[in-house]
C-alpha positions in Angstrom: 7.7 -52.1 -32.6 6.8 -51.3 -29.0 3.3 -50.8 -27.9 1.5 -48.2 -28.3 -0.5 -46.2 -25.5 -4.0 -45.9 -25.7 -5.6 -42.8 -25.9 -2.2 -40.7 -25.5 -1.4 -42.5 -21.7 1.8 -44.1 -21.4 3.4 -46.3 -19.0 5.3 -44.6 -15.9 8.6 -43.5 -16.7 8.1 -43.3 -20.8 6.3 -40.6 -22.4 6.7 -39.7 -26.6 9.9 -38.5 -26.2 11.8 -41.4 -25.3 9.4 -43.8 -27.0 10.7 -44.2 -31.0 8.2 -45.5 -33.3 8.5 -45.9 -37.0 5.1 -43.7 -38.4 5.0 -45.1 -41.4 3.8 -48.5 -39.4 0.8 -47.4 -37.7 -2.1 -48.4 -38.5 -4.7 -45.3 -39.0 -6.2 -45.6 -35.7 -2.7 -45.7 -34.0 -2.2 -42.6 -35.4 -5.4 -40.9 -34.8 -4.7 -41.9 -31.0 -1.4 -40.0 -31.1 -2.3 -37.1 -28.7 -5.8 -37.7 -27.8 -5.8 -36.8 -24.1 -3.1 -34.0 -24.8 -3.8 -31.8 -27.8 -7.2 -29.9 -29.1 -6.6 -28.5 -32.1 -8.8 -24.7 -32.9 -9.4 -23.8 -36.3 -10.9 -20.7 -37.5 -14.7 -21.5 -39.5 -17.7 -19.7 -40.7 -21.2 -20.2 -38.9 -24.1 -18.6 -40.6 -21.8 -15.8 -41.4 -19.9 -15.2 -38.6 -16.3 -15.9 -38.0 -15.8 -18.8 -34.5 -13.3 -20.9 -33.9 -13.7 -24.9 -33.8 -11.8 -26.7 -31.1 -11.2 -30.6 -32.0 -9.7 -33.3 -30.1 -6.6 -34.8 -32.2 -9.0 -37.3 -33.4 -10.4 -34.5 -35.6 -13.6 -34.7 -33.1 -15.2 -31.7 -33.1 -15.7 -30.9 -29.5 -17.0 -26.8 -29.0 -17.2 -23.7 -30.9 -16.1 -20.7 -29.5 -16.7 -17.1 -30.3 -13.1 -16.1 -29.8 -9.6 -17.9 -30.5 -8.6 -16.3 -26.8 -11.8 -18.5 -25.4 -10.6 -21.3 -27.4 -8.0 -21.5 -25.7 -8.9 -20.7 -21.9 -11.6 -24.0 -22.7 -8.9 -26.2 -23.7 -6.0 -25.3 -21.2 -8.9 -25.2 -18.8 -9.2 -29.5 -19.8 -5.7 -29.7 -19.3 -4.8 -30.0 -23.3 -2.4 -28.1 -25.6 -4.0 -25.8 -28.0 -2.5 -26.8 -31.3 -3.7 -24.2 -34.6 -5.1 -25.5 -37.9 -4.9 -22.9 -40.9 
């Protein structure tokens, strides 16, 4: 199996569309790496009542809380991620 990049970086000229890896061999933390500098995911939760959104790096990190899905995504295009949803 070819190396895997750390923390979503990968060597000049390859990037995860010319890279084939086998998922079923990584190892939990390979996996949880997948995506770590590129995607945030937002995911709609309830805060003393009111409705936010949750941004969290792939990781499942959770990294802000936003009054709005629209702000939640501004923030993470902002960092230069892909907004990914979780229902």
């Amino acid at each position: 199996m070819a190396n895997l990049p750390t923390r979503g970086k990968f060597p000049e000229g390859q990037s995860p569309m010319n890279e084939m890896v086998r998922i079923g061999t990584l190892s939990p933390q390979d996996l949880m790496a997948l995506g770590l500098e590129q995607i945030a995911y937002i995911k709609p939760v309830e805060i003393e009542g009111d409705a936010v959104f949750a941004v969290h790096a792939a990781d499942g990190t959770q990294i802000a809380i936003m009054k709005s899905r629209d702000s939640a995504e501004v923030a993470i295009r902002h960092h230069d991620l892909e907004a990914m949803s979780v229902h």
